[in-house]
C-alpha positions in Angstrom: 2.9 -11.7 -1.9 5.1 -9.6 -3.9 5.1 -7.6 -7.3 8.0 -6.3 -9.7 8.8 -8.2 -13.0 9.4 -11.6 -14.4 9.9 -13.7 -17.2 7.4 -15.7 -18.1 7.3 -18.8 -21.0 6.5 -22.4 -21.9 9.4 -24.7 -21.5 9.7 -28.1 -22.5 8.7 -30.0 -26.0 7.0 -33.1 -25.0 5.1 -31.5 -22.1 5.2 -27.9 -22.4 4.5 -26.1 -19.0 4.4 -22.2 -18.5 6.4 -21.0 -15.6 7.9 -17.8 -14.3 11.1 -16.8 -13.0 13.0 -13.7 -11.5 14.0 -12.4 -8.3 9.7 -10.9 -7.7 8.7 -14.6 -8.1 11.6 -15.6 -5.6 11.1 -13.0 -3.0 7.0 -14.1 -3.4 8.2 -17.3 -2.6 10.2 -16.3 0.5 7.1 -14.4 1.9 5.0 -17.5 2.2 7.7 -19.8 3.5 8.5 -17.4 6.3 5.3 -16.3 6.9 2.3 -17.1 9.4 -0.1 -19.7 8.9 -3.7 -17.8 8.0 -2.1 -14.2 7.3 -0.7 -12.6 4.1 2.8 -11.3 4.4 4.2 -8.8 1.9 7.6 -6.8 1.2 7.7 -3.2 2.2 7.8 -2.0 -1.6 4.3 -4.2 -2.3 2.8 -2.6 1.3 3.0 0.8 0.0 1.2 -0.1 -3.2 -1.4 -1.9 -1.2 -1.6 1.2 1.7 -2.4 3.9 -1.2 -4.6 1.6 -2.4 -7.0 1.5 0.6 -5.5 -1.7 2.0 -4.7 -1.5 6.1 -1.4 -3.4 6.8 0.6 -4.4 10.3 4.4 -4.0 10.4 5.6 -7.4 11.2 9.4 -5.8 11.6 12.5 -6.9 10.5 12.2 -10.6 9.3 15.1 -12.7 7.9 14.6 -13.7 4.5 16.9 -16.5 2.9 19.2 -15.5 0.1 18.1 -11.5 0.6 18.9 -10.8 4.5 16.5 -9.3 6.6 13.6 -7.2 5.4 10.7 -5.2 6.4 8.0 -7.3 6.4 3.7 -6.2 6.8 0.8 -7.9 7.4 -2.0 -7.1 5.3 -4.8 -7.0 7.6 -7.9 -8.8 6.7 -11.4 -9.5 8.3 -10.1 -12.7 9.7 -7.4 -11.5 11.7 -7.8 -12.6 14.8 -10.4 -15.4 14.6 -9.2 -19.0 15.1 -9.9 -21.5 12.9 -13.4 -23.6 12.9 -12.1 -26.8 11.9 
């Protein structure tokens, strides 16, 4: 998960599609590709947004990011931390 700004359309005349691009929708991308399986990974911008607003979070610590270096990464924590999978 991430947040900031993007720009957002419909492209194409024969089969228009909306999409968005930017560096937030990139970055959002990065979280989930170098994340954990079952847990939501967020930057350290979108963890302080999420802390003041009631959210608990886990510092996952540096993590390499492709294209933007290593970052500060969090967890947010959820009611399913820690519980394996039932299937």
């Amino acid at each position: 998960l991430n947040h900031g700004p993007v720009i957002a359309g419909v492209v194409g005349a024969q089969k228009p599609q909306y999409d968005i691009w930017g560096n937030t929708v990139n970055v959002a991308s990065r979280m989930d590709s170098c994340g954990e399986m079952g847990r939501l990974q967020v930057t350290e911008d979108t963890a302080k947004i999420l802390k003041n607003a009631g959210y608990e979070l886990i510092c996952r610590g540096p993590t390499y990011v492709k294209g933007k270096g290593t970052l500060t990464t969090y967890f947010v924590k959820t009611p399913f931390d820690g519980k394996e999978d039932n299937y």
